[in-house]
N, C-alpha and C positions, 0 to 999 in steps of 0.2 A: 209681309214681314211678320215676323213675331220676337216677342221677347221669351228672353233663355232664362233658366235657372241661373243663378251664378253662385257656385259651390262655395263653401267657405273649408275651412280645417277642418278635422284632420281627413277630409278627401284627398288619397294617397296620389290623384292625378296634377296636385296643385304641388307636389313632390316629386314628381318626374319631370325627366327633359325633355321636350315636345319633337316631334320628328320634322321635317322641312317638309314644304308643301314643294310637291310634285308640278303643279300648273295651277291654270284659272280655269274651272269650267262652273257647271251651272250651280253645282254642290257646293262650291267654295265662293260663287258671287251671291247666294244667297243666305251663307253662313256671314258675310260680310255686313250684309242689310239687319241681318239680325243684330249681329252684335252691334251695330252701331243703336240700333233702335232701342236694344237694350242697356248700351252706355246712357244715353242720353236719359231716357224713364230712371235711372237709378237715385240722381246725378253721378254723373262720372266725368271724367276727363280721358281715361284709358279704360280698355280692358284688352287680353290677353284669350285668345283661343282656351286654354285650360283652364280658363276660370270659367267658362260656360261648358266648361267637360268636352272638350275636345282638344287632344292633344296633337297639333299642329303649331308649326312656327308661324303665327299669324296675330296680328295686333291691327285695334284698331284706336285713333287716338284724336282730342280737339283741345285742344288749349287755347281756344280764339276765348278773347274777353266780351262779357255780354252777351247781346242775341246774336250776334255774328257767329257764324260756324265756317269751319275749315277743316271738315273730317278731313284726314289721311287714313290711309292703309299701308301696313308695313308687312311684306311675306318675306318670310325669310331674314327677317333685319339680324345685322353683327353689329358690334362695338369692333371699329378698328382701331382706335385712338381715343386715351381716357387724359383727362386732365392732369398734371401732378398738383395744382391746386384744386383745395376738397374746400365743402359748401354742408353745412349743415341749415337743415330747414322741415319743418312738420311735414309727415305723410301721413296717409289713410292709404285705404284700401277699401273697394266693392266688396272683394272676399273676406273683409275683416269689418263690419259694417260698425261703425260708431268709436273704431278706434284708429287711434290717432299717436304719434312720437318721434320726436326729433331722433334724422336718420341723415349720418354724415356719406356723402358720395362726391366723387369729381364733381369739380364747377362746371367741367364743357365735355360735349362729347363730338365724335366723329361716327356718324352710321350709314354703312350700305344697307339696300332692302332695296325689295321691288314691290312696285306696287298693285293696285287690282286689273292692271292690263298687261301686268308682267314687263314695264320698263323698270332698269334699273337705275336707281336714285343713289346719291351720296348730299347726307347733310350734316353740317357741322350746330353742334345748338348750344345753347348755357342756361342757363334760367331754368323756369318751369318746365322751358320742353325738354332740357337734358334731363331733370330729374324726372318727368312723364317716359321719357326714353328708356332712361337704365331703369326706372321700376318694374315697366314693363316686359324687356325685354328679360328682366329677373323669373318673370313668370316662365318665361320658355324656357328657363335652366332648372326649375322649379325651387328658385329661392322665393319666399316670402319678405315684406320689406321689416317681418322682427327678426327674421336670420339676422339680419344690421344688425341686431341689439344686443345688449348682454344679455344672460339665459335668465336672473330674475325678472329683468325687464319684460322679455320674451315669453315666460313662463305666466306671470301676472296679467298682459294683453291676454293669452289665449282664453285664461280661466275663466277671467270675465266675459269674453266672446262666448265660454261653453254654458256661463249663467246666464247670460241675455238669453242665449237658444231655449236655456231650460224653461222659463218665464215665459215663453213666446207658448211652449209646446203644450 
C-alpha cells in the first residue's frame, strides 16, 4: 500500500465528473488499499477517487466512532432518493485542509453502489453518513463542499487555502 497525494484547488480534476469504473480487477483493488491507507494517515472520514487524481466513480468511506473501523467501498454510488428535510452542520475537506463551514444538505439519503467485489448495495443513512455520502459523492460530479456556499464565503475559504500553500512553499 501506499499513500497518495491528495489534490487540493484549483486542480481542474476536483472540477470534473468522474467516469464509472468498468470492474474490480488488480488496478482498482489496489487503488482501494491505497486510498483507504491514505484516508486514514490524513485523518479522514472519506475520500473520493479525484481527490487522489484519479477520475473514477469510486469512494472510499469510515464513519465508525473511536478505534473501531468499518471501511466501505462505494463504485459507482448514485443518490436515488434525497430528503425534503435539510440539516445544516460543519464540514472540512482532505482537499481543502484546515477549512471548515456550515453547509446545509438533505437529512437522509438513499444510495445504490457496488462494492470492491462488485455486489450491489442500497443503503438508506442520515446523520454523519448521509452528510459523508452526499459530500463525497459531490466529488464524482466535481462539486467541492464551497460550491454549498455563497461566492464570498467561497471565495474567502479558497484565498486562505491559496495563503496557507504559499507559507508552506
Amino acid at each position: 500500500m501506499a499513500l497518495l497525494e491528495i489534490l487540493q484547488p484549483p486542480h481542474p480534476i476536483l472540477k470534473t465528473r468522474a467516469q464509472p469504473v468498468e470492474g474490480i480487477d488488480a488496478g482498482v483493488r489496489r487503488l482501494i488499499d491505497d486510498m483507504f491507507e491514505t484516508m486514514y494517515q490524513a485523518p479522514g472520514i472519506g475520500l473520493a477517487a479525484p481527490q487522489v487524481g484519479v477520475g473514477k466513480r469510486l469512494v472510499v468511506i469510515d464513519v465508525a466512532e473511536g478505534e473501531e473501523r468499518r471501511p466501505t467501498t462505494l463504485v459507482n454510488p448514485e443518490i436515488l432518493w434525497r430528503s425534503d428535510e435539510l440539516t445544516t452542520a460543519e464540514e472540512g475537506c482532505l482537499s481543502l485542509p484546515s477549512q471548515f463551514a456550515e453547509v446545509t444538505r438533505p437529512a437522509a439519503v438513499r444510495v445504490r453502489y457496488r462494492d470492491a467485489d462488485w455486489a450491489e448495495h442500497e443503503v438508506e443513512a442520515d446523520g454523519l453518513l448521509a452528510r459523508c455520502l452526499q459530500h463525497e459523492i459531490d466529488h464524482l460530479d466535481g462539486i467541492l463542499f464551497v460550491d454549498h456556499l455563497s461566492t464570498l464565503r467561497r471565495n474567502m475559504i479558497l484565498r486562505r487555502l491559496a495563503k496557507a500553500r504559499r507559507g508552506r512553499a
